[in-house]
C-alpha positions as CSV (number, residue, x, y, z in Angstrom):
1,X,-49.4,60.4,78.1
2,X,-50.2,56.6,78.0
3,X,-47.9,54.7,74.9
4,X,-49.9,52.5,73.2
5,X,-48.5,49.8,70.8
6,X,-50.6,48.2,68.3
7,X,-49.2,44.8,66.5
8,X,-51.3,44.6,63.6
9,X,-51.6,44.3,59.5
10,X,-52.2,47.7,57.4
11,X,-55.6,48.3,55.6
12,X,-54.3,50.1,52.5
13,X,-58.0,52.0,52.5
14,X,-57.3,53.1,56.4
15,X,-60.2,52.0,57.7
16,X,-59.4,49.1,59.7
17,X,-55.7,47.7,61.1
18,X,-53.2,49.1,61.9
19,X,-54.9,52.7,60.6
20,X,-57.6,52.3,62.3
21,X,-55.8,51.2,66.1
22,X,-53.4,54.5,65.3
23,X,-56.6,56.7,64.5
24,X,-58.0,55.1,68.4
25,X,-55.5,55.8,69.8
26,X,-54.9,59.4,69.1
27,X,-58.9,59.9,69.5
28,X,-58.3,59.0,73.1
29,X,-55.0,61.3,73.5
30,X,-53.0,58.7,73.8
31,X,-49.4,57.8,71.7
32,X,-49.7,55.2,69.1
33,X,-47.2,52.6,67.9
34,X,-47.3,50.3,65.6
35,X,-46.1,47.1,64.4
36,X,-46.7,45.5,61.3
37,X,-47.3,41.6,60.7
38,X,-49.1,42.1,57.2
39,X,-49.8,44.4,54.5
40,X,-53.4,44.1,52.7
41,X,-54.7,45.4,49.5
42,X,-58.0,46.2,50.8
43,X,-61.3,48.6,50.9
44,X,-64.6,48.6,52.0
45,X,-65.4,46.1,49.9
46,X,-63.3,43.5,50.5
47,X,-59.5,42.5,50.9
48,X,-57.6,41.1,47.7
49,X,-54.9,40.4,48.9
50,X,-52.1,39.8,51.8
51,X,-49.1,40.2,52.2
52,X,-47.5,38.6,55.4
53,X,-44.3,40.6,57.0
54,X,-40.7,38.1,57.7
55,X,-40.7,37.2,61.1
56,X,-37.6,38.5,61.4
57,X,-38.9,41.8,60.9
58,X,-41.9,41.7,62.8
59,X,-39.4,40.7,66.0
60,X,-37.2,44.4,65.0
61,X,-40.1,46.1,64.7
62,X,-41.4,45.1,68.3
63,X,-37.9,44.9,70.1
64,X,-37.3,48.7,68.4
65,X,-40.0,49.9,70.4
66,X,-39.3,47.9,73.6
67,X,-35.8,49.0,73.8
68,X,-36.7,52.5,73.5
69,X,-39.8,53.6,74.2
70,X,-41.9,52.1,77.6
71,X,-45.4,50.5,76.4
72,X,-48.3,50.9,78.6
73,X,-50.4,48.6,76.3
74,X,-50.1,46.4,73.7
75,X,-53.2,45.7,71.0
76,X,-52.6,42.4,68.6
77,X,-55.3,42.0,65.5
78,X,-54.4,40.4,62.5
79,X,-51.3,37.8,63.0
80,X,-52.3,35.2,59.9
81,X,-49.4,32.7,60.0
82,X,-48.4,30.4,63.2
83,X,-44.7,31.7,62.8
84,X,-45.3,35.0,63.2
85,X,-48.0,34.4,66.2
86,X,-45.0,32.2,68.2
87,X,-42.7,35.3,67.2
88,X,-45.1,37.8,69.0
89,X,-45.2,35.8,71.9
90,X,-41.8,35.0,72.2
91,X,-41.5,39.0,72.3
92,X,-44.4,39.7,75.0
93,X,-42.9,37.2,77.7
94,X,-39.7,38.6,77.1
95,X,-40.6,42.4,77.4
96,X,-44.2,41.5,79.6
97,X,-45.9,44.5,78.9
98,X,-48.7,44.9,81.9
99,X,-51.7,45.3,79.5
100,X,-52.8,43.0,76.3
101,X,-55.7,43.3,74.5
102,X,-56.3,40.6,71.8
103,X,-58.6,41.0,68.9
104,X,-58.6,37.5,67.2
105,X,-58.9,38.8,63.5
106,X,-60.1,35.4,61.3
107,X,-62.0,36.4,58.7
108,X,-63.0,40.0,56.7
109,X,-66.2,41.8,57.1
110,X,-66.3,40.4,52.9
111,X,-64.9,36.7,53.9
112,X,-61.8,36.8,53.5
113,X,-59.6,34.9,55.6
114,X,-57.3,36.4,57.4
115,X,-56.2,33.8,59.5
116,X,-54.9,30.9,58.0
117,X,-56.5,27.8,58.9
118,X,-53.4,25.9,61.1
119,X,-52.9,29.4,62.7
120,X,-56.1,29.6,64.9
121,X,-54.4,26.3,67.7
122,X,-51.3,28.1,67.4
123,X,-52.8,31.9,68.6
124,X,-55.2,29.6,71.2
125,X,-51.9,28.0,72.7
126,X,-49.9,31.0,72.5
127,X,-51.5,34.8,73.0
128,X,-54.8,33.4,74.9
129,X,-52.6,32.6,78.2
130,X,-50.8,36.3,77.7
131,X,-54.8,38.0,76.6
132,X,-55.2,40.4,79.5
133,X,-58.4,40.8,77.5
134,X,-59.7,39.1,74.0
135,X,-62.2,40.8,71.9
136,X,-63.8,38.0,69.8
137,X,-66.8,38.1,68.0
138,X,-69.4,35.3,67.8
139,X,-68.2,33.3,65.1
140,X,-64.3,34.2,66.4
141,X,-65.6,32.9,69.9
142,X,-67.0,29.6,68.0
143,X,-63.7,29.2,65.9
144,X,-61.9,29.6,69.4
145,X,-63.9,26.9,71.8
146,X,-65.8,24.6,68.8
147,X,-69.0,25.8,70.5
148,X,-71.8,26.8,68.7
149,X,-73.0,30.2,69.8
150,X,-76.4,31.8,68.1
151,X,-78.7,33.1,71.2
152,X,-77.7,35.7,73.9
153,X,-78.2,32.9,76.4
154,X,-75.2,30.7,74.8
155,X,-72.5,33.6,75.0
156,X,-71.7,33.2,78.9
157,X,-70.6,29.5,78.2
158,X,-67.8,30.1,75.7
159,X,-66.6,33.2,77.5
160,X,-66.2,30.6,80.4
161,X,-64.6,28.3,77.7
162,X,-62.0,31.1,76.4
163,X,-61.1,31.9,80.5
164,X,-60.3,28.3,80.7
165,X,-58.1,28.7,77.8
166,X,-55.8,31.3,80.2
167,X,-57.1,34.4,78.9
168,X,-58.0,37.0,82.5
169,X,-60.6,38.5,80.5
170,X,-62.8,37.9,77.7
171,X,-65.5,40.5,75.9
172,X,-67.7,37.9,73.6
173,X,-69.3,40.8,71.1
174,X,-73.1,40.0,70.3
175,X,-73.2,41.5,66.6
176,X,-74.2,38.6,65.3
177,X,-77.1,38.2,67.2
178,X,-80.3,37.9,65.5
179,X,-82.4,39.6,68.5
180,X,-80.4,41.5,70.0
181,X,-76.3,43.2,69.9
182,X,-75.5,42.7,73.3
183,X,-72.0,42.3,74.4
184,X,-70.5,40.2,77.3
185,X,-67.4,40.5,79.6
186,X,-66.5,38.1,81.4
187,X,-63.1,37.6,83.8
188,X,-64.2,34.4,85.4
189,X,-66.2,35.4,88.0
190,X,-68.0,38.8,87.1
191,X,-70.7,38.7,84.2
192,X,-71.1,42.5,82.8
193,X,-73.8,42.9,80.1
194,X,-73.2,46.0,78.0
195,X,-76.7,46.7,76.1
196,X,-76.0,47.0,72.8
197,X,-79.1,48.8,69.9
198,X,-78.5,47.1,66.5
199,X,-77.8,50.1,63.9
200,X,-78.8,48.9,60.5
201,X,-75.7,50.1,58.6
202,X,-73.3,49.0,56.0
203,X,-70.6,50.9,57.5
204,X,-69.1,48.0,59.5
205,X,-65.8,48.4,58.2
206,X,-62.9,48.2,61.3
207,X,-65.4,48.2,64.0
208,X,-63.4,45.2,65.5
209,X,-60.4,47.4,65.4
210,X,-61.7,50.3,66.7
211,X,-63.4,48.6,69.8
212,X,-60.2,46.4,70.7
213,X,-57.9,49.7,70.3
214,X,-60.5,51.3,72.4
């Protein structure tokens, strides 16, 4: 059985986070782990508010997992403050697990943001060059390279952008699309299109999650 770490904040209403990585895992039969970098008061309206973990304990949760258990794959979501993105990385290049998936979490499905402002260089400079694969969605991947992304055709360009960044692989997800929902991964050479059908639904709650814990 594959051991799967997730490094996330908790959704109090268990629909997204660190609930929602730990429910993905399991669904695929695999062991979930979990570290905590924040602790939200939230539902599927909205998030009220955030709690950010010490750094200090966000470094024993990870190295009390390291030290014991061996991690086939690490999944990073929500990491809101620049101190506690420098303290994951500082862990992953000392225990270089083989596989990391990066969801960059910014803001809510409701707009609240979940990355604070001075954080966004900070994760660019320091879990993009470790990202065996980042997740973002269209206005994450504008956020990321300051390019403007709103047609299908746009989406190979800042997936080139976010390589160039040091990232191996990047999925750009086309949700936000107003034709279409196609996603689009990219490792620097191969262009996959995945064919997405838009589902008009509220439910949208921890999709992000779901997808990068997938």
């Amino acid at each position: 059985m594959k051991n799967l770490l997730t490094i996330a904040g908790s959704d109090s209403s268990g629909g997204a986070g660190i609930q929602a990585d730990l429910k993905t895992f399991a669904a695929h039969g695999t062991f979930g782990m979990s570290v905590i970098t924040a602790v939200t008061a939230q539902n599927t309206c909205g998030v009220t508010a955030v709690q950010n973990i010490d750094c200090d304990i966000v470094e024993a949760q990870i190295a009390a997992v390291f030290d014991d258990i061996r991690v086939d794959a690490v999944k990073i979501g929500m990491v809101s403050q620049p101190e506690i993105i420098r303290t994951i990385a500082a862990c992953l290049r000392r225990y270089q697990p083989r596989i990391i998936v990066v969801d960059p979490v910014m803001i809510s499905k409701s707009g609240y943001p979940l990355l604070a402002p001075e954080a966004c260089e900070t994760l660019i400079k320091e879990l993009l060059p470790l990202a065996t694969l980042v997740t973002p969605n269209l206005p994450e991947a504008e956020a990321i390279t300051g390019m403007q992304v709103t047609e299908k055709a746009q989406m190979r360009a800042v997936a080139e952008k976010i390589i160039a960044l040091g990232a191996k692989a990047v999925l750009v997800k086309g949700g936000h699309l107003n034709d279409t929902a196609d996603d689009l991964l990219f490792d620097g050479s191969t262009e996959t299109w995945f064919p997405g059908k838009r589902i008009p639904t509220k439910n949208t709650h921890g999709t992000g999650c779901t997808l990068s814990s997938s």
